[in-house]
C-alpha positions in Angstrom: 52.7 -54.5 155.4 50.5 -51.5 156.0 47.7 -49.6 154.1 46.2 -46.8 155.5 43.1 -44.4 154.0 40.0 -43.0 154.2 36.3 -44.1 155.4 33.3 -41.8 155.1 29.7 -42.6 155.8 27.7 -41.8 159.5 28.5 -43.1 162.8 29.9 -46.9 162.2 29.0 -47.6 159.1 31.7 -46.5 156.3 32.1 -47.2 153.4 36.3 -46.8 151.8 36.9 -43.9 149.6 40.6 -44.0 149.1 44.0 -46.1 150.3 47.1 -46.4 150.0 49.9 -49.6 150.5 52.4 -47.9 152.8 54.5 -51.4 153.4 56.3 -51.9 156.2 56.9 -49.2 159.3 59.5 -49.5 161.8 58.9 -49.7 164.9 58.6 -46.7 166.7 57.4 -44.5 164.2 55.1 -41.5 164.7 54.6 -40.4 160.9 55.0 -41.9 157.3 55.4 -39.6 154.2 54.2 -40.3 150.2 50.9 -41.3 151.5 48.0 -39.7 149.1 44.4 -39.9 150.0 41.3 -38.2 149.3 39.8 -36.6 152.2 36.9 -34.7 153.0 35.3 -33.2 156.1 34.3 -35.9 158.5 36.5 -38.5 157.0 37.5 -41.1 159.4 41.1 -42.0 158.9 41.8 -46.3 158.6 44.5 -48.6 158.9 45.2 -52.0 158.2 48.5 -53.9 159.6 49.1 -57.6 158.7 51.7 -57.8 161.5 52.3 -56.1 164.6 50.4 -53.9 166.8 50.1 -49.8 166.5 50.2 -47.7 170.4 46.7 -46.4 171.7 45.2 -44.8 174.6 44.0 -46.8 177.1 41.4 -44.8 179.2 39.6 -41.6 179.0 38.8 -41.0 175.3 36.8 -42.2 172.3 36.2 -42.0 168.8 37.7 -45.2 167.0 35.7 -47.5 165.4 37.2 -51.1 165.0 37.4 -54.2 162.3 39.1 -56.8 161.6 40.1 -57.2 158.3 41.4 -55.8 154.7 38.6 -53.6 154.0 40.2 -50.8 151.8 38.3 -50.9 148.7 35.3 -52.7 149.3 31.8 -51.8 149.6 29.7 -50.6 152.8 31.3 -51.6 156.4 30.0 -51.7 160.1 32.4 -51.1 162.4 32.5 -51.0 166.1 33.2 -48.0 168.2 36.2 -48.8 170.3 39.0 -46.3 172.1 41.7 -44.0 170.6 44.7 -44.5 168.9 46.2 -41.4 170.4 45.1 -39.0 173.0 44.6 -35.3 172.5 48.1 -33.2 172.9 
């Protein structure tokens, strides 16, 4: 399955401020509705995915931060900075 939410902090470390279980996405997909998150300004968006993989850029752009693991609604995280999931349209 999948959960996806939100991380804010400072550069890579984060700390979870909401989530949701989203289950499982066909392949394929672009967008998933009846997902309800806090956000605020400067929010990084995160995912977790116990199978599968999800498409990313693979040159040219930056701004994902990386971890392995379940970390939705635990306490302070470092991550590391890695590459994009998607490039800019």
């Amino acid at each position: 399955g999948v959960k996806a939410g939100t991380f804010y902090g400072t550069g890579t470390a984060r700390t979870n401020r909401d989530f949701n279980v989203i289950g499982e996405v066909a392949v394929g997909s672009q967008s998933v509705t009846g997902c309800d998150c806090d956000v605020e300004t400067d929010d990084l968006v995160g995912l977790f995915f116990t199978a599968g993989a999800i498409e990313k850029e693979e040159t040219g752009y930056s701004g994902i931060y990386f971890k392995y693991g379940d970390f939705f609604g635990g306490g302070d995280i470092l991550f590391t900075a890695t590459k994009t999931l998607f490039g800019p349209s």
